[in-house]
C-alpha positions as CSV (number, residue, x, y, z in Angstrom):
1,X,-221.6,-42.3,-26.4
2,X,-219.1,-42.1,-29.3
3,X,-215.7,-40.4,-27.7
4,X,-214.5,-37.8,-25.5
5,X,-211.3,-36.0,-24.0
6,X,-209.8,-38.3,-21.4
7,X,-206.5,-38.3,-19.3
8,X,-204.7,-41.4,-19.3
9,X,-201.7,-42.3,-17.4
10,X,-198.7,-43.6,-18.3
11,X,-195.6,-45.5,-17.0
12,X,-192.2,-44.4,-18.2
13,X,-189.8,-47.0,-16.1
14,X,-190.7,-46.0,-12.3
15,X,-191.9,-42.5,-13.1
16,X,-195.7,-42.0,-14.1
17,X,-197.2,-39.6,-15.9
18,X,-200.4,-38.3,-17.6
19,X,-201.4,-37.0,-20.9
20,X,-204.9,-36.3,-22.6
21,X,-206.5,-38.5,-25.4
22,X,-209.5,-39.1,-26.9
23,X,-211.2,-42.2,-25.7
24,X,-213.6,-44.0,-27.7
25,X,-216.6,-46.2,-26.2
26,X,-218.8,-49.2,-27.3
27,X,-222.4,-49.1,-27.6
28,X,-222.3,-50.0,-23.5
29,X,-220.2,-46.7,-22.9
30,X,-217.6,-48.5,-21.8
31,X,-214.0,-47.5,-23.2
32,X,-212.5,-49.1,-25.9
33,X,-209.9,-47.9,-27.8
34,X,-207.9,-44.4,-27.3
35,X,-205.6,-42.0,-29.6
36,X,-202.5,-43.9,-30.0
37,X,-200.9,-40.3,-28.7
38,X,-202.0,-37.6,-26.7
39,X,-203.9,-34.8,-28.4
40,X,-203.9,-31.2,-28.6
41,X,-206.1,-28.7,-29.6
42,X,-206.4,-26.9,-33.4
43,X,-209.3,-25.2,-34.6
44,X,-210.4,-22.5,-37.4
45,X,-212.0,-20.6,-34.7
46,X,-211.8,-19.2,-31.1
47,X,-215.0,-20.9,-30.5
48,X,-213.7,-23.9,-31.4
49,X,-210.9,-23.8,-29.3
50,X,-212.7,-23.0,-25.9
51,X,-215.4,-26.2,-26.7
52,X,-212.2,-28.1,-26.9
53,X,-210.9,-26.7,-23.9
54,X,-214.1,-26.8,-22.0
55,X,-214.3,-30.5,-23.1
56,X,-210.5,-31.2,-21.9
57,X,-211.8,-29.5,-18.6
58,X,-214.5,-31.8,-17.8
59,X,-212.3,-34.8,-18.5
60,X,-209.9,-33.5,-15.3
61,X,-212.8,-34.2,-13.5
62,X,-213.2,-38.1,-14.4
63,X,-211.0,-40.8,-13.1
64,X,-207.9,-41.6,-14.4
65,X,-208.0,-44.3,-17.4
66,X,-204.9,-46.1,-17.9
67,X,-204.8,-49.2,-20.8
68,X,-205.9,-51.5,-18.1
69,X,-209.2,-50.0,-18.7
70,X,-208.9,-51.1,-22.5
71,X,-209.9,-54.2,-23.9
72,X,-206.6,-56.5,-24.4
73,X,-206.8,-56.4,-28.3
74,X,-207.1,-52.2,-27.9
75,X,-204.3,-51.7,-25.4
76,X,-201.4,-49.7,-26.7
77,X,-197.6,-50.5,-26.1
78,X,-197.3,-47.6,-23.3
79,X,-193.7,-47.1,-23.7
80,X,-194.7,-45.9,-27.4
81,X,-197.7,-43.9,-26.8
């Protein structure tokens, strides 16, 4: 599958919160490994933007990952990320 846009939540003491990140898969397509930070967008053209928008879209409507989904040698100190 490669990667795409996903959201990812996050624990900051009690409070949670989410941010996007690209999300990279194995040959299985399952995830396993992420953007050490949350992403934005940047392009050299308007069309560019909107496919990155339109892909950042479609990831809203996916479930949550968070780094339990990650394998253990992939998983990110949260607090940092």
């Amino acid at each position: 599958m490669g990667w795409n846009y996903r959201v990812l939540a996050h624990k900051d003491g009690d409070e949670m919160y989410f941010m996007m990140h690209e999300v990279y898969y194995n040959k299985d397509g399952i995830p396993n490994s992420y953007t050490a930070n949350g992403v934005g967008l940047g392009s050299n053209s308007i069309e560019g933007l909107e496919w990155g928008l339109d892909k950042m879209k479609e990831a809203l409507s996916k479930p949550i990952l968070s780094i339990e989904n990650f394998p253990e040698e992939y998983k990110q100190d949260d607090n940092k990320v």
